[in-house]
C-alpha positions in Angstrom: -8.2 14.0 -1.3 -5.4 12.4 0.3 -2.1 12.8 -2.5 0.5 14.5 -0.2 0.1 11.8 2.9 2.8 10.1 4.0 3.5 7.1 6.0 4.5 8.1 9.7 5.6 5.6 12.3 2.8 6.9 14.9 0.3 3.7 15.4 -3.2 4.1 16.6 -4.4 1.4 18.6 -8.0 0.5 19.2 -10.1 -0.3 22.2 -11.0 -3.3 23.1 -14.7 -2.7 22.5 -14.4 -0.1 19.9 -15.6 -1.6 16.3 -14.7 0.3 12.9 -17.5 -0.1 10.3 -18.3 0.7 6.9 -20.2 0.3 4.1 -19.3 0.8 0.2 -21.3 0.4 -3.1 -19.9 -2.9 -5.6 -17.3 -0.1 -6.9 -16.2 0.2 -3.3 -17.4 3.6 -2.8 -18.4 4.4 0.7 -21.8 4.9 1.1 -21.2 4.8 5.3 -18.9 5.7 8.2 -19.3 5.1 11.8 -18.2 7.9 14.4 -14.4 5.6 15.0 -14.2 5.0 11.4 -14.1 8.7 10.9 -11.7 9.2 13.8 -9.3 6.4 13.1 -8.8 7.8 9.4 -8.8 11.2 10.4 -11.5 12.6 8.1 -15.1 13.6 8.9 -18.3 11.7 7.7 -19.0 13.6 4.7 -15.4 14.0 3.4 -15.5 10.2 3.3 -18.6 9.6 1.6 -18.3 9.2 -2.1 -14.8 8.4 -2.0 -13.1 5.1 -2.7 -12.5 2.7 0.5 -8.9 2.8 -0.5 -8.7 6.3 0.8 -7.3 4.7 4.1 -5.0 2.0 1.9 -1.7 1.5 4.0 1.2 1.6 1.3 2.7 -1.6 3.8 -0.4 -3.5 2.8 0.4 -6.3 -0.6 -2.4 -5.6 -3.3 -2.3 -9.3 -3.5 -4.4 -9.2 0.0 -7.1 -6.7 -1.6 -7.4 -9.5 -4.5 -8.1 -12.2 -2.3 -10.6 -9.8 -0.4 -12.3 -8.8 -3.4 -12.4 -12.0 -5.2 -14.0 -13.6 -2.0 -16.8 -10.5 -1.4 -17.2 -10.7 -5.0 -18.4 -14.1 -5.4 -21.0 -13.9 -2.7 -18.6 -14.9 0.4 -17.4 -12.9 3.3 -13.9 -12.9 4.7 -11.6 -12.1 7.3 -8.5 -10.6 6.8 -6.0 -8.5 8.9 -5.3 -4.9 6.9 -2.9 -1.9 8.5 -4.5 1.3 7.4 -3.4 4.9 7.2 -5.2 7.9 8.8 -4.9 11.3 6.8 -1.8 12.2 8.9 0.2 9.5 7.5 -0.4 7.1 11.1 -1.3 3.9 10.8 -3.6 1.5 12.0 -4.1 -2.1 12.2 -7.5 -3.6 12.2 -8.9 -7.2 12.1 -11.5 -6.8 8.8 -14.5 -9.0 8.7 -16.1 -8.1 5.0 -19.4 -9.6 3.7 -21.8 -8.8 0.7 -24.9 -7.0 1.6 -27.6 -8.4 -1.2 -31.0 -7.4 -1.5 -34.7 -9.0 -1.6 -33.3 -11.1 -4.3 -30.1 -12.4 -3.3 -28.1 -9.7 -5.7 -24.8 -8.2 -4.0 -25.9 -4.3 -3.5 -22.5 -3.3 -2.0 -20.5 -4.7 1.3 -20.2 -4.0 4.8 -17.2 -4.5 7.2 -17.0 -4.5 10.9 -13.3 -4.3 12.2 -11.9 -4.8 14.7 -8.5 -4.5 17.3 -6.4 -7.5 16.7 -3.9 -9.1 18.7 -0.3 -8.0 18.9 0.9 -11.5 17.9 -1.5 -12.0 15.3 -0.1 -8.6 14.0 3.4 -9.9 14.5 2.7 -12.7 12.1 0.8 -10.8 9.5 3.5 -8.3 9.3 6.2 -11.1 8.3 3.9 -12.2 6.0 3.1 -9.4 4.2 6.5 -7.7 3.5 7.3 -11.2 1.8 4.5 -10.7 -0.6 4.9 -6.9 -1.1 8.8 -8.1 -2.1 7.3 -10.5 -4.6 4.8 -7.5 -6.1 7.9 -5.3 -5.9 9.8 -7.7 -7.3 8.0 -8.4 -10.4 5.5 -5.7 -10.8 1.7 -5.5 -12.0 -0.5 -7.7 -12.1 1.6 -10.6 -12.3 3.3 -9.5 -9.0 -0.1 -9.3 -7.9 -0.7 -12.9 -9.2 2.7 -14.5 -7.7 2.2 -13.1 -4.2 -1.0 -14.6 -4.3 0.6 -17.6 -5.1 3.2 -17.6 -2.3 0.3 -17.2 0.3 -1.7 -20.2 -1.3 1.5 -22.1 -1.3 2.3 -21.3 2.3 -1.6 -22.5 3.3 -0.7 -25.5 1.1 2.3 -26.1 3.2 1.0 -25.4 6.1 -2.7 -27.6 5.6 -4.8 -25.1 5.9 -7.4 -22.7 4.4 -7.3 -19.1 4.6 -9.7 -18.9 6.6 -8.4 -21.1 9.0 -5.1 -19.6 9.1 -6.2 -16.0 9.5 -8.4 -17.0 12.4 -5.8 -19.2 14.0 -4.2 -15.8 14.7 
C-alpha cells in the first residue's frame, strides 16, 4: 500500500490533548484505528485495517527499538517507548507510545493496544541522538545481529547510566 513513500522533512505535531490509538492482532495486524490515528498517517479507517502496524514505520526509527517493544508486549508486559512515524505523504510524526497486551477471560494475549501520545521537544531531542547511534550500529553491521548489537549499546548505555528502560524513557 505504501512502496513509493518517501521520507519528507514536513513534521506533524500533535495536540496537547489529542491521543493516537490502536489496536493490532499478535501478528500486529490492525484490527483498530481512532479518527487521529487515521489523520496522522494519512490513510482512512478501512485502508488501514488488515494491514501491518508497520505501515506507518519511520525509516529514522532503529529496528532494535521494535525488538525491545515486541519482546516486552510479547511476554505479557507493556511499555513505553518514543517512535517517529511516517504519514502516507512521506511527513513524519513523533509520538510517545504506551503499548500493552490485551488478554482475554483467561489471561491469553489476544493482540495489543497502544495509546500515544505528543511528547516533549527535549525528550525528542534525546531520543533522536539516541537512535541515529543505534541505526549506525544496524547499518553498520547488518541483520539481525545489527539488530542484536544496537540493542546492546542501549542496555549498555542504561547500564552506565543505572537505570532501567523504563526509567530512562520516562525520565524524558
Amino acid at each position: 500500500m505504501r512502496p513509493t513513500v518517501q521520507p519528507t522533512n514536513e513534521e506533524l505535531v500533535m495536540k496537547e490533548n489529542e491521543f493516537i490509538v490502536s489496536k493490532t492482532d499478535l501478528k500486529g495486524q490492525i484490527t483498530y484505528a481512532n479518527r487521529v490515528f487515521c489523520t496522522f498517517a494519512g490513510y482512512t479507517e478501512q485502508e488501514l485495517l488488515g494491514q501491518p502496524h508497520n505501515i506507518i514505520r519511520h525509516p529514522d526509527m532503529p529496528r532494535g527499538v521494535f525488538k525491545l517493544l515486541w519482546d516486552s508486549v510479547q511476554a505479557g508486559n507493556e511499555i513505553f517507548a518514543y517512535v517517529k512515524n511516517m504519514s502516507n505523504t512521506g511527513a513524519y510524526y513523533w509520538v510517545l507510545a504506551n503499548v500493552t497486551p490485551v488478554v482475554d477471560r483467561s489471561n491469553t494475549a489476544v493482540g495489543y493496544y497502544s495509546v500515544r501520545r505528543r511528547p516533549s521537544r527535549a525528550a525528542v531531542d534525546a531520543v533522536e541522538t539516541l537512535y541515529r547511534e543505534m541505526n549506525a550500529i544496524e547499518n553498520r553491521i547488518g541483520g539481525k545481529e545489527g539488530i542484536a548489537a544496537s540493542v546492546k549499546y542501549l542496555n549498555d548505555l542504561l547500564t552506565e547510566r543505572k537505570v532501567s528502560y523504563d526509567q530512562f524513557i520516562l525520565s524524558l
